[in-house]
N, C-alpha and C positions, 0 to 999 in steps of 0.2 A: 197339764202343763202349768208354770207358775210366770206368771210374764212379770220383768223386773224392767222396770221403769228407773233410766238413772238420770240426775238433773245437777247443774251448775257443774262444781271439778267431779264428781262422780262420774258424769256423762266424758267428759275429758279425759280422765283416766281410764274409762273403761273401751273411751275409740265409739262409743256408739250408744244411742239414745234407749233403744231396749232391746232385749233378748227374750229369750223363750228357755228354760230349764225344765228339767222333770222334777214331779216332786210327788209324794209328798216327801218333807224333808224336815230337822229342824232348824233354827235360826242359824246356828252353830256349822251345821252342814254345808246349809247356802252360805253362808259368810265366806268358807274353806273353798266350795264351785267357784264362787264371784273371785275370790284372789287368784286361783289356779287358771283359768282362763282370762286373766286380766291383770298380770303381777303390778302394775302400776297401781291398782285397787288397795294395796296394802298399805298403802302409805295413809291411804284419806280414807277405808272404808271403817277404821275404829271411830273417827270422828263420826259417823254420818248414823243420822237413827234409819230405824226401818221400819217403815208402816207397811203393814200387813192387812192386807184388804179396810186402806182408811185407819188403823187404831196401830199408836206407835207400840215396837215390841221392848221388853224391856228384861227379857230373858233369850239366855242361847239355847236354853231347854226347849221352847215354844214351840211347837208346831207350827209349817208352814203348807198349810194343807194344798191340795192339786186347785186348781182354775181358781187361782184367785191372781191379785198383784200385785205386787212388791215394789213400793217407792223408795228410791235410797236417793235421801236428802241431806247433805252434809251441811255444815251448820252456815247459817247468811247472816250478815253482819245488817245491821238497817239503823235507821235514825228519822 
């Protein structure tokens, strides 16, 4: 299972703080899971990077292999 950790408007759009999906899958995949069960996700899930057990992804190719977790962090403004 791939547990997807979502935080600031991610968590807001998705209705809820994490889930559980099957995987293995790629970025691309999970990107296409996350908006189909969460159509609000589409709006803010292009903005938001995805670290993949801790290391941000930076291809839709990548692999998202089984037991790991997936943080989807959309961008924070700071000063």
């Amino acid at each position: 299972m791939i547990t997807v950790r979502y935080f600031a408007g991610a968590r807001e759009a998705a209705g809820r703080a994490t889930e559980q999906l099957g995987g293995p899958m790629s970025v691309a995949a999970l990107r296409g899971a996350l908006t189909a069960a969460h159509p609000r996700l589409d709006a803010v899930l292009p903005k938001c990077a995805l670290l993949i057990a801790g290391a941000r992804s930076t291809s839709d190719e990548a692999e998202v292999p089984d037991n790991v977790t997936v943080d989807v962090l959309p961008p924070f403004a700071g000063g």
